[in-house]
C-alpha positions in Angstrom: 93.8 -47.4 -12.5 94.3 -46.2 -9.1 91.5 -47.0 -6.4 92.0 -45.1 -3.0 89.5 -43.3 -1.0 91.0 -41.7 1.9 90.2 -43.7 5.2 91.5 -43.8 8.1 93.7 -46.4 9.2 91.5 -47.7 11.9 88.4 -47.8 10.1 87.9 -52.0 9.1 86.7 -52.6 5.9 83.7 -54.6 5.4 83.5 -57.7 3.8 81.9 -56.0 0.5 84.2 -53.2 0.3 87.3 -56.0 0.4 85.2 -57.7 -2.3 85.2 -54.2 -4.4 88.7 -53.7 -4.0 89.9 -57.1 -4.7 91.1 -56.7 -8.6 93.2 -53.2 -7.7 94.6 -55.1 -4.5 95.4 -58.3 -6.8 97.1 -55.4 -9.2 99.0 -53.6 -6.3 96.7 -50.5 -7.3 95.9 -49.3 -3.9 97.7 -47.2 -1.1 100.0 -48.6 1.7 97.0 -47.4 4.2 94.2 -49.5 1.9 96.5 -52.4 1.2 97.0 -52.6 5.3 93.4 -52.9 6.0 92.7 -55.0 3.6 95.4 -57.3 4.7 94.1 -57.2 8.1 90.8 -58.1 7.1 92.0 -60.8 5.0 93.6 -61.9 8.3 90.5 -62.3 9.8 88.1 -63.2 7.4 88.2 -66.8 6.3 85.7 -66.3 3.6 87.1 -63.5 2.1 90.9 -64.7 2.7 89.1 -67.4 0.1 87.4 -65.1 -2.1 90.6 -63.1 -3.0 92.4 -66.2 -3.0 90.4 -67.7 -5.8 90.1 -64.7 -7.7 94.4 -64.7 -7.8 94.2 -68.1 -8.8 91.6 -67.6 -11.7 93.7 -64.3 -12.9 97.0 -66.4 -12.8 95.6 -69.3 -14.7 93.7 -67.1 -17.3 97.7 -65.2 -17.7 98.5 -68.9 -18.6 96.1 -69.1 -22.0 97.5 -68.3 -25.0 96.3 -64.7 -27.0 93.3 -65.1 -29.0 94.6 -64.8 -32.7 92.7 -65.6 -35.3 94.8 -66.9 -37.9 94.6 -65.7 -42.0 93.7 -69.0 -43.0 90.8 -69.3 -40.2 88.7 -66.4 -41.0 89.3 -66.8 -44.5 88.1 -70.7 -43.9 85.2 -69.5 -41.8 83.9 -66.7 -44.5 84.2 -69.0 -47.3 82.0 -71.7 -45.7 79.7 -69.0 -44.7 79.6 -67.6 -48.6 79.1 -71.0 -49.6 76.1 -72.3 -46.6 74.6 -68.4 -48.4 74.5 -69.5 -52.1 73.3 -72.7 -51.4 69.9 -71.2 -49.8 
């Protein structure tokens, strides 16, 4: 999904708006004009220079995880101990 609101290059973006733009900056979703300002106030903002920073790192760690896939013999396992907690009430 495409985010881009058109602003003018020399407007700086606020530390909430770099906050609300952070996933579809992290996904290259943005313009070249909203990429540039938020890479300049990435520049000068420490705390959100760390905020985008650790949102990258937990989005590049949770690519690591292996799909959720519930195996056949798993659910069939897990609904046969549920049939059988049922019948024993």
């Amino acid at each position: 999904m495409a985010h881009d609101r058109s602003q003018s290059d020399h407007e700086e973006m606020t530390c909430r708006e770099v906050a609300e733009w952070t996933s579809a900056y992290l996904d290259a979703h943005v313009g070249e004009d909203r990429k540039q300002q938020i890479a300049l106030h990435l520049a000068a903002c420490a705390g959100c220079g760390a905020y985008v920073g650790q949102i990258a790192s937990v989005r590049d760690l949770v690519r690591l995880l292996p799909p959720a896939v519930d195996s056949p013999s798993e659910s069939e396992q897990v609904r046969q101990a549920v049939a059988a907690k049922l019948r024993r009430q």
